[in-house]
N, C-alpha and C positions, 0 to 999 in steps of 0.2 A: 781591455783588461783580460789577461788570463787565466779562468780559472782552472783549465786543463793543468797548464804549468803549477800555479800554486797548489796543488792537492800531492799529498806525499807519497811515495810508492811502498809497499810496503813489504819487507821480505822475508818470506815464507822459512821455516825450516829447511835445513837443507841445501841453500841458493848463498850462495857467497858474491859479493858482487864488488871488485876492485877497482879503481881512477889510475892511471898510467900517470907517466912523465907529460906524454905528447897530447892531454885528454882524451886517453880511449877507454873506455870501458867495459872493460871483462866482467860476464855475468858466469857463476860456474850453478850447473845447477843435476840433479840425477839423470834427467836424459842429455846431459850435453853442454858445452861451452858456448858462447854466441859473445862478439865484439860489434863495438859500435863506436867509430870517431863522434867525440862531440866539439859544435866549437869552442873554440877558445876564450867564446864572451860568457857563455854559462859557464857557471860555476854547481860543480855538482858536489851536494854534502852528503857525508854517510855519518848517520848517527842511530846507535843500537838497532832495532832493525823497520829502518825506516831511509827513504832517500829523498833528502830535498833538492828542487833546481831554483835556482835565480840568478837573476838577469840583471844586468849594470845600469839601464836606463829604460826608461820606455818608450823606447822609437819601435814604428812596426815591425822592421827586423828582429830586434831582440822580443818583441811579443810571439813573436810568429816563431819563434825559434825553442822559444821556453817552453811551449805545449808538442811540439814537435818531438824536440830530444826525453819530457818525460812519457811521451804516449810510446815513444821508438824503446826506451826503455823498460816500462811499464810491458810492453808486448813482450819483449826478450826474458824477463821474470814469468810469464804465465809460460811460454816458450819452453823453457827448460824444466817449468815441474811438471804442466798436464801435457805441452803440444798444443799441438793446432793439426785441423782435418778437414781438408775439401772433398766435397763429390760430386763429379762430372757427369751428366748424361748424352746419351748419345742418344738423339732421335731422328730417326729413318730407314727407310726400308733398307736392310744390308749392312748399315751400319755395325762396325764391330770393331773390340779393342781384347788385346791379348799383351801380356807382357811375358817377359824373361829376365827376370834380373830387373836390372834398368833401363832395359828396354822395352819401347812401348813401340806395339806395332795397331798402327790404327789404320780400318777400312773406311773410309768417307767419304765414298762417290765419286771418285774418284778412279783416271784409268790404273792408279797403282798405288800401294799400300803406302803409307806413310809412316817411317821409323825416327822414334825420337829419344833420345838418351836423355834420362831423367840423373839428373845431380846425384851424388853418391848422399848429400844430406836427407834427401827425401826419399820415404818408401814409397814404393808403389802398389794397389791391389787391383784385379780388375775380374770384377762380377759378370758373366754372360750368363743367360737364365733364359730359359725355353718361353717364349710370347711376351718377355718383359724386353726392357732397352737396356742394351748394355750399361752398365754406370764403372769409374774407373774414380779409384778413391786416395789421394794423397795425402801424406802426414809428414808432420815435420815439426822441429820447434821453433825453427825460422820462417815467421808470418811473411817479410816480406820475396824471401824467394819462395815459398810456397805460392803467394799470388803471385810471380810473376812466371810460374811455368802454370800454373791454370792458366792465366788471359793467354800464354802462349796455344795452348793447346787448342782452347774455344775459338782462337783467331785461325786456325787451320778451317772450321766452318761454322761460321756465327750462325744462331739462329737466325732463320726468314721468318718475315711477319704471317706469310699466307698461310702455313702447315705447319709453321713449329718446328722444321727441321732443321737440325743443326747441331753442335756441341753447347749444352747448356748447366747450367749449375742446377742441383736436384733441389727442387723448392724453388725457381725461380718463374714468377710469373710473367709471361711474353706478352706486350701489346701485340693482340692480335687486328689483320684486317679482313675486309668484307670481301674483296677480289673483287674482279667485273661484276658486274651484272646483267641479266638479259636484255638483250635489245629488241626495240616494238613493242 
């Protein structure tokens, strides 16, 4: 049973959210537009300002699908009124991130810099501060390209477990380990 899917979405002042021909739906909102194909077995209802989904049967599929398209939706309405914000930390010695534009130039131990063109939907800021780790901070009102150039970025060098070094998310706790130990 779904009860992600059965809960109604609810839409804020401001946020217009329209069903196409081909089930796609356009959310219009102050910071921006966002589309999203849904399938064609949900059926999405819009009444006064509220959005219902359901499903034609209950096979796993269409359970799996009902909480999917209203959380994918549900994200795209918070999306367009507040945004969404990650922040990246860079930890190790030399580590450093600078940008221009949309361009991100990151130093990470590497024998040479690594330059990565961030999407024109997402802003970029990037904090360098004397004895602190750099942190580099993305915003956007699209959750799922926002995570998917973080994991891009963190995958350039994941934290290791023995020092902590690495690209990691601010607040995030590392399972750390104990390394060798002496021997005799």
């Amino acid at each position: 049973m779904s009860r992600i899917g059965k809960k109604p979405v609810e839409i804020p002042a401001g946020v217009t959210i329209k069903v196409g021909s081909d089930n796609e739906v356009l959310v219009k909102g102050p910071l921006g537009e966002l589309k999203q194909m849904i399938d064609r077995d949900i059926v999405v209802d819009i009444q006064d300002n509220t959005v219902q989904f359901k499903r034609p049967t209950d096979q796993i599929r269409h359970k799996a699908m009902h909480g999917l398209y209203r959380s994918l939706i549900s994200n795209m309405v918070v999306g367009v009124t507040t945004g969404f914000t990650k922040k990246l930390e860079l930890v190790g010695v030399g580590y450093k991130a600078a940008n221009t534009g949309n361009l991100l130039d990151l130093a990470l131990g590497y024998s040479h810099n690594i330059v990565l063109e961030i999407p024109k939907e997402l802003k970029v800021t990037t904090i360098q501060e004397k004895g602190k780790n750099p942190i580099i901070t993305l915003e956007s009102s699209d959750k799922q390209l926002l995570g998917a150039v973080c994991a891009k970025i963190r995958s350039l060098r994941k934290p290791e477990p023995y020092k902590g070094k690495g690209v990691k998310f601010v607040g995030e706790i590392l399972r750390r380990k104990a390394g060798k130990s002496a021997g005799k």
